[in-house]
N, C-alpha and C positions, 0 to 999 in steps of 0.2 A: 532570203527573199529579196526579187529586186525591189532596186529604190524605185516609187511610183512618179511619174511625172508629176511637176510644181502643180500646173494646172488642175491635176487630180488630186493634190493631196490637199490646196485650196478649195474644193470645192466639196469637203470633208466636212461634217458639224462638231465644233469642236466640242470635247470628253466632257470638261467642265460648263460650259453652255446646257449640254443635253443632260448632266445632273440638273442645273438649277430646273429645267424644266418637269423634269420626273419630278421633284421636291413639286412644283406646284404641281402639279397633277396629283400629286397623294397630300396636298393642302398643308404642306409644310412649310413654315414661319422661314421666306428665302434670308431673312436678314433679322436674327434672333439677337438680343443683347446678351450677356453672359451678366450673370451677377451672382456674385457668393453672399449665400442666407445661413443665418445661424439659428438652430434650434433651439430657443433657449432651454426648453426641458430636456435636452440629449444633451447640450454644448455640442453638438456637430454641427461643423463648417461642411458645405460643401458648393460647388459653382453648379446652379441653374441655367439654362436659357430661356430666356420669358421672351415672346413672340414681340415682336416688334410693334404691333398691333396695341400689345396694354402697355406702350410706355413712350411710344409718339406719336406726335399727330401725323405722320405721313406714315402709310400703311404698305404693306407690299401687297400683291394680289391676292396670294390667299385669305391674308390676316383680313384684308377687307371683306374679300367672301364670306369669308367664315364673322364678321362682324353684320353683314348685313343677313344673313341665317340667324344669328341673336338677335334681331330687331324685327326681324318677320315673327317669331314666336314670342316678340315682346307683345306687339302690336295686336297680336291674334289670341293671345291669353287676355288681355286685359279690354276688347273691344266689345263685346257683350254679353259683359258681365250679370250677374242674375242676383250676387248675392254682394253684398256693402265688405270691399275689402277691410281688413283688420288690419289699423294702424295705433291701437292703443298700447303708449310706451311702456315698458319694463319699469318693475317698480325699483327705486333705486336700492344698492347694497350698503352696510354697513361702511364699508369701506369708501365709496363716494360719498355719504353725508360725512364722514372723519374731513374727507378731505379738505369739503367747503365749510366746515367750521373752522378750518384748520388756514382755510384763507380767512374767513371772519375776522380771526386772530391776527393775521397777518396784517388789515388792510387797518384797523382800528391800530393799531402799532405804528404804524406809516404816517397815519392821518397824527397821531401824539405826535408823533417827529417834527412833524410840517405843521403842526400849531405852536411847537417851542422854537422855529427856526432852524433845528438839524439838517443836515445834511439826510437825501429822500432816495438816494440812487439805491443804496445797499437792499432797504426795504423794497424798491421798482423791481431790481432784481427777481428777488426774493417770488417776490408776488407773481414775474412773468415765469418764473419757473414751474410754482404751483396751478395755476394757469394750461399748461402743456400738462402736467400728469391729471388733471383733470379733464383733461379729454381724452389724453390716455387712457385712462382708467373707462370709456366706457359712455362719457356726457357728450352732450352735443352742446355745440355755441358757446358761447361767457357767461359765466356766471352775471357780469355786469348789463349782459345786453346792449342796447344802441347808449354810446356815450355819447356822440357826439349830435345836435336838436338836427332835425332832419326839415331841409327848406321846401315851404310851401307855398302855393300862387293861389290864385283867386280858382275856386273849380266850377266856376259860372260854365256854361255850356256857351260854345261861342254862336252868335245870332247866324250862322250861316250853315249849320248844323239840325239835321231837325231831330227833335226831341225824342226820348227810347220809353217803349211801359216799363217799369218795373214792379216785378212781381216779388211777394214774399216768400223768404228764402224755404226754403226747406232740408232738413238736415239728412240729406241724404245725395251718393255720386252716380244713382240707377234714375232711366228715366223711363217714357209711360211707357206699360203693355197692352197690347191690345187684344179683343178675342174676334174671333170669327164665328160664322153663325154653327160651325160644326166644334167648338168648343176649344178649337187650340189656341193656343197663348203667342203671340207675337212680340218680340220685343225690338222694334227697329229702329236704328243709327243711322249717320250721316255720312257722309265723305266732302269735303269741303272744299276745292278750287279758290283761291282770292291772288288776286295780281293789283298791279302797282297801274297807275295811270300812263294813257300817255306821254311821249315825249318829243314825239314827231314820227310823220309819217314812215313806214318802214317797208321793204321789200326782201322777203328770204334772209329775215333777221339785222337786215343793214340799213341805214338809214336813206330815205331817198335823196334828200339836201343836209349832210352832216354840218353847215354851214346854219342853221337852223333849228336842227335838232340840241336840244335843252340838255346839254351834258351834265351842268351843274346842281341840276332839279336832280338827275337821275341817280348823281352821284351822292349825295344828298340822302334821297330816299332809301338808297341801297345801306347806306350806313344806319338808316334808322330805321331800319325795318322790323327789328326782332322787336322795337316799343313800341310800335304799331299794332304787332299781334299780340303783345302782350295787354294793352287795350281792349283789341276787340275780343280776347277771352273774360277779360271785365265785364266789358257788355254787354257778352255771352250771358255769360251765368244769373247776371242782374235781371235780364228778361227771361229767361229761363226760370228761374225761381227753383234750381240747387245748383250745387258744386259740379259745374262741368267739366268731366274730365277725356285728355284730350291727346293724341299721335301725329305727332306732325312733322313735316318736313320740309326744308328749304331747296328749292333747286332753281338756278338757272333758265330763262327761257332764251330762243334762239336770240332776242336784241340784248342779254346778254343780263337783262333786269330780274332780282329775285320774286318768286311767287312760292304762294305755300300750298301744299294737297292736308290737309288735315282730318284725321279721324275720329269722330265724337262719339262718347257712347251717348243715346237717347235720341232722341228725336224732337226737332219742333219744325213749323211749317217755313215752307222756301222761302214765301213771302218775309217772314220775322229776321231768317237770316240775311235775306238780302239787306235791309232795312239797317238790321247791325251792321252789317259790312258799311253801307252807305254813312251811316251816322257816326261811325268810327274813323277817329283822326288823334294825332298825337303831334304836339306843339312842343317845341325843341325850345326851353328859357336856356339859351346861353347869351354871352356877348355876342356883339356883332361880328363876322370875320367877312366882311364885305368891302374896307376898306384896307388894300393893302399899305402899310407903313413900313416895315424893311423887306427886303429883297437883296439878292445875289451876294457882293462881297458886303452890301451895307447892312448887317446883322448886329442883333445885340449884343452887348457885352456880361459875359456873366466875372461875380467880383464875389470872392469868399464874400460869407455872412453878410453881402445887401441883396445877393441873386442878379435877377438881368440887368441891364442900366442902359438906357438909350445911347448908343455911341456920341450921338454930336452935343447934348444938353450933360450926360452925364447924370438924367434924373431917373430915378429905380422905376419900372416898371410895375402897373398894379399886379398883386396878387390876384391868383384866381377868385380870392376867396372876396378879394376887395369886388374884383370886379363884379363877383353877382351881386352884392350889397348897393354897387349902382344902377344895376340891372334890376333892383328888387325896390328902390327909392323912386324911380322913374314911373308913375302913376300910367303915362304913354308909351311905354315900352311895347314891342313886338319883339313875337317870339324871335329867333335866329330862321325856325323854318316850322313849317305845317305839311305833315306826310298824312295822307288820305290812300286807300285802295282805290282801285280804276273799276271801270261799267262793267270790267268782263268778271263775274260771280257767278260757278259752276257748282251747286248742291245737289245731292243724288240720295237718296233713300237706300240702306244695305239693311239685309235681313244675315243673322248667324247663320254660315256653313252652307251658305249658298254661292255659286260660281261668282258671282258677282264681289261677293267680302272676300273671297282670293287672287279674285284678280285686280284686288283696289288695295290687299295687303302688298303685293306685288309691286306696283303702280307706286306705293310711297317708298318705299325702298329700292327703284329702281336705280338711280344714280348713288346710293353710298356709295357705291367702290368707287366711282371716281372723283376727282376734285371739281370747283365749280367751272374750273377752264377747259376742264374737258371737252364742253358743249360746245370749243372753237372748232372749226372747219380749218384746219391749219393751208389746206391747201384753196384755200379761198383768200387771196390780198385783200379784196373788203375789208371782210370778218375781220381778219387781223387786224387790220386799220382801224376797226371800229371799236376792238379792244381795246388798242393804243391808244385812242384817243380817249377811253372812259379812262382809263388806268391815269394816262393825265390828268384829267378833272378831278381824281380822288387825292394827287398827288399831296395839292397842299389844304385841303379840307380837314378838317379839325376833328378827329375820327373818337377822341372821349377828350375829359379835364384834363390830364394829362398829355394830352399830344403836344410835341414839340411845333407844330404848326400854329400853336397859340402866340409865338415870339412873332410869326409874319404881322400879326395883326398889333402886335403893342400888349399883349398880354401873357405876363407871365406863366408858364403852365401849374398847373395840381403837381405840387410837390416836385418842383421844376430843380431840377440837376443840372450839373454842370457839363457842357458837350454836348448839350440839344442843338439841331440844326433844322430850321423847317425843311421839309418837305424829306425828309430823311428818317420819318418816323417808322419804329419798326413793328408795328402792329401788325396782325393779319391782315386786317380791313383794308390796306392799302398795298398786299402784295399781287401782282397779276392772276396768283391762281384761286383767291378768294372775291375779284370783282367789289372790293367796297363791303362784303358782307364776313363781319368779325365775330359772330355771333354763331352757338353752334347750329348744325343744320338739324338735329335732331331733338325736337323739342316733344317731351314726357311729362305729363301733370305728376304730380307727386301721387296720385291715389288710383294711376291708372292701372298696375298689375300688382299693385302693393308689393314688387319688387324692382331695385336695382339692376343694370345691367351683371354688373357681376356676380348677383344671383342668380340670374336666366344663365348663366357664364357657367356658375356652381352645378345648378341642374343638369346641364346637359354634359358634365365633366361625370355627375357622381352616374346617372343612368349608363353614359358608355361602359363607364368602370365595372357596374354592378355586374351587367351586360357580360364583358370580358372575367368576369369570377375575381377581380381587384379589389384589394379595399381601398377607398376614399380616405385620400389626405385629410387632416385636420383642416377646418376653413376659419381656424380663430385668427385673426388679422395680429394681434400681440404677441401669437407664438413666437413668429418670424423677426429676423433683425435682417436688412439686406443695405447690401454696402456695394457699390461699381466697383467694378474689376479693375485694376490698371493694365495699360497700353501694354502690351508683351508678355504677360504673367505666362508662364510656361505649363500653368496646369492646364491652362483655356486650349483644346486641340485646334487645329486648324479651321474655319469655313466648311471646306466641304466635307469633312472628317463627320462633322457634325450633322449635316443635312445628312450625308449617306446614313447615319445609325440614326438620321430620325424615318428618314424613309424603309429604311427596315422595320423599325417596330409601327410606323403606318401598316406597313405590310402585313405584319402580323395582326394588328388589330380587323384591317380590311377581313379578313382571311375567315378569322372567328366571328367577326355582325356577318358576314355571310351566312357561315354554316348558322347562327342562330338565327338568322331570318328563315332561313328557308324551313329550321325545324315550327317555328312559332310563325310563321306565315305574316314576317313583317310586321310582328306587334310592337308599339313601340314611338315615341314622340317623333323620331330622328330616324331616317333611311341612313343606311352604313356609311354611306359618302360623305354624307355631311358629317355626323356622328365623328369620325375619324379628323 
C-alpha cells in the first residue's frame, strides 16, 4: 500500500482518541483507578477498576453523567413523598454492646492510671483502637460524643431583622393535602430560587465600573453561603411547624456569585417564604481580618512548641482558641461579617408527575457535570477578568479556623503547622474552579429519600443485573479490604486494554436492555442507556 501524504495522514483522527470517545459514548469510567480488594470470606485478591467518579472529586464526563442520573432519581423519589420515610435504627448486636463495655473497661482503667499519676498513652492507645472497631463493627459516632463545650453568642435576633412566627413543631417530614371539589387528593411542593445580593451594577455578567464593584462583600459571601442556607432551613422548618425536608443545589450565576434552586416537599405560601428568605441572615463571630499586619517577605515565624512568633518582637502569636475568648470578652464586639440573600426570591408551586416537577428535576441538576467555572465565557476578556479579579479577593480571605490566612492578620491558625504561608491556602474555596464556594453543591436532608447516594447507586446496579439474568454482588461494606495499586504493577493491563473490554461488555449489556425492552415494552426505572 502506498505511503499516504503527511497532509492526509494528519488529518486522520487518531485510533486511541476515537477509543476514548466510543468508551464515552457507551458511558465508560474514561479514567478508572485500579484497586485490588480482598474478600475476606474467599481470601481472594483480585484488581478492580472503580470509576473515577466514587473516588475523586474531579469526575470524567461520563462518571458525571452517570452521577447527575443518580441525583435526578434521588430528587424524584424522595420529592413527593406520601408516606413518613423509615429511619428507625437497628437494634444493637450482642457483639456491639461486648464492645462498649469492653471500652467501659477500658476508659475506668485509664482514668485509675491518670488519678495514681501513670503514665496514660498505653491506655490512649488502647482506647483509640477500640474506638475504630466500634464503628467497624456496625455504630455510628463515639461513643463519648461532643467532648469538646461548643461556643455560644447571645441568639437575640438583631434589631434590623424583622421577626419570624413560629409554629409548633409537628412530628412529622410530609406536608398539607389538599382536596378538590371532585375528591382527589393533592399534595403540593415548592421549588425554591434564593440569590445573594447585590454588588454592583452589572452588564452580561460583568461588572459596569469593577473599580466599584464590592469584590470583598462578594468574596465574603461566597464562602459563607452554605451557613446561610443552612439558616434559612432553620427558619424554614421553625415557621413551617415540621421537619422540612429539602434537594438543593448550588450553581454559579453569569457575575459569577453562588445561588441555590431548592426542592421542598410540602407546601406553604409565597408570601411566608419570602419573609424567611428576607428575615434570614447569618453573622460570621470570628476575629477581625480587616487589618493587615504581615505581608510579602515580612511573615511570621513559626518555632517548634511555641508555634507563630512575630518576626520583629519575637512575641507568640494568639491562638485561635485565644483569639475568640477575646472575641467572646468584648461585650462590643461585631461580627467579622453578616451574609443576607438579595430581592430576587423565585417560589413556584409543583404538583407529582406533572411536566413541570420534571422539568424542575432537570433544572437542579443541570450543571453537575460541570464545575463551578464552567459558567466562564473563556472567550470573553471581561468574564475572564472579572474572575481574576474575584479569585484575587478570595485570595487571602480567611476561608475556615484553619486557614493559613489567619497569619496575615496576627493570628494563629486552628491547629496551625508548620509551612503555612497566607494566601497559599489549599482549600477548594480558594481555587479558580470553585469561585470561593468550598461547600458541596448538592445539599440532601437526611430524611429526604431515606436513602444514601450509594444506595440509589446500589438500586440501579442490582435492577440492571437482575435485568441482564446476574446475580448482585454482596453490598456488605466489611466484606471488602481494598488497598491502592502501586505505580507499574504488572498485573494492571494497560489504559486502553481496559476501556476496550469495558466497552465490550457495555456492548453486551446495551444489546440485552434492548432485547428486554422491546420484549416488556420499556418497563423499568432506567432506559438501557442510562441503565448501562
Amino acid at each position: 500500500m502506498a505511503e499516504l501524504p503527511r497532509a492526509v495522514r494528519q488529518a486522520m483522527p487518531l485510533a486511541r482518541e476515537v477509543a476514548v470517545e466510543v468508551a464515552k459514548q457507551y458511558g465508560v469510567c474514561i479514567r478508572p483507578v485500579p484497586l485490588k480488594r480482598l474478600d475476606i470470606e474467599t481470601g481472594r485478591w483480585e484488581i478492580v477498576d472503580v470509576p473515577c467518579g466514587a473516588t475523586l472529586d474531579a469526575k470524567c464526563q461520563p462518571c458525571a453523567k452517570r452521577n447527575r442520573q443518580l441525583r435526578m432519581a434521588q430528587c424524584r423519589e424522595g420529592w413527593h413523598l406520601d408516606q413518613e420515610p423509615t429511619v428507625t435504627p437497628d437494634d444493637s448486636t450482642d457483639d456491639q454492646r461486648w464492645l462498649v463495655e469492653f471500652r467501659a473497661d477500658l476508659q475506668a482503667r485509664r482514668d485509675q492510671a491518670d488519678a495514681l499519676g501513670e503514665e496514660t498513652a498505653d491506655w490512649d492507645a488502647a482506647i483509640e483502637g477500640i474506638d475504630i472497631e466500634i464503628n467497624e463493627a456496625g455504630m455510628r459516632g463515639s461513643v463519648l460524643g461532643r467532648t469538646v463545650p461548643k461556643r455560644t453568642r447571645s441568639t437575640r435576633r438583631r434589631q434590623d431583622a424583622p421577626n419570624l412566627p413560629k409554629r409548633k413543631m409537628a412530628d412529622t417530614t410530609l406536608g398539607r393535602t389538599f382536596q378538590s371539589s371532585d375528591g382527589k387528593v393533592y399534595r403540593p411542593s415548592l421549588f425554591v430560587t434564593l440569590t445573594l445580593p447585590s454588588y454592583g451594577k452589572v452588564r452580561d455578567g460583568v461588572p459596569v465600573d469593577p473599580e466599584t464593584y464590592d469584590y470583598a462583600r462578594a468574596a465574603r459571601d461566597a464562602l459563607h453561603f452554605s451557613k446561610l442556607v443552612d439558616r434559612f432551613v432553620q427558619n424554614l422548618r421553625r415557621v413551617a411547624g415540621y421537619d422540612v425536608q429539602y434537594f438543593a443545589t448550588v450553581e454559579p450565576q453569569k457575575r459569577l456569585a453562588p445561588h441555590l434552586h431548592m426542592a421542598i416537599r410540602g407546601t406553604l405560601p409565597r408570601a411566608d417564604v419570602k419573609q424567611i428568605a428576607a428575615a434570614t441572615y447569618h453573622q460570621v463571630w470570628w476575629p477581625a481580618a480587616d487589618v493587615v499586619r504581615f505581608d510579602g517577605e515580612h511573615l511570621p515565624v513559626c518555632q517548634d512548641g511555641a508555634g507563630y512568633l512575630d518576626p520583629d518582637t519575637g512575641e507568640v502569636l494568639p491562638t485561635w482558641d485565644e483569639a475568640l475568648d477575646q472575641l467572646d470578652a468584648d461585650q462590643d464586639a461585631e461580627p467579622l461579617h453578616i451574609i443576607r440573600f438579595g430581592e430576587q426570591i423565585d417560589v413556584k408551586g409543583v404538583l407529582a408527575g406533572t411536566p413541570d416537577a420534571d422539568q424542575c428535576i432537570r433544572y437542579l441538576s443541570k450543571y453537575l457535570t460541570k464545575s463551578l467555572s464552567d459558567s466562564l465565557d473563556t472567550d470573553n476578556p471581561a468574564r475572564r477578568e472579572h474572575a481574576a479579579r474575584m479569585v484575587d479577593a478570595l485570595r487571602f480571605e480567611p476561608c475556615s479556623p484553619r486557614c493559613p490566612n489567619w497569619l496575615r492578620y496576627g493570628i494563629q491558625p486552628k491547629d496551625a503547622k508548620q509551612g503555612m504561608t497566607p494566601g497559599a491556602c489549599r482549600s477548594k474555596a480558594h481555587k479558580p474552579d470553585h469561585l470561593g464556594h468550598g461547600g458541596r453543591r448538592v445539599l440532601v436532608s437526611r430524611k429526604w429519600s431515606n436513602k444514601t447516594l450509594a444506595e440509589h447507586r446500589q438500586d440501579r446496579r442490582t435492577w440492571v443485573l437482575e435485568a441482564l439474568g446476574q446475580t448482585a454482588q454482596p453490598t456488605d461494606s466489611h466484606r471488602y479490604v481494598w488497598k491502592p495499586v502501586p505505580v507499574g504493577d504488572a498485573n494492571v493491563s494497560p489504559l486502553a486494554i481496559r476501556l476496550l473490554r469495558s466497552v465490550a461488555e457495555r456492548q453486551r449489556w446495551r444489546a440485552h436492555m434492548a432485547k428486554l425492552q422491546a420484549e416488556a415494552d420499556g418497563q423499568g426505572p432506567w432506559t438501557s442507556e442510562e441503565a448501562a
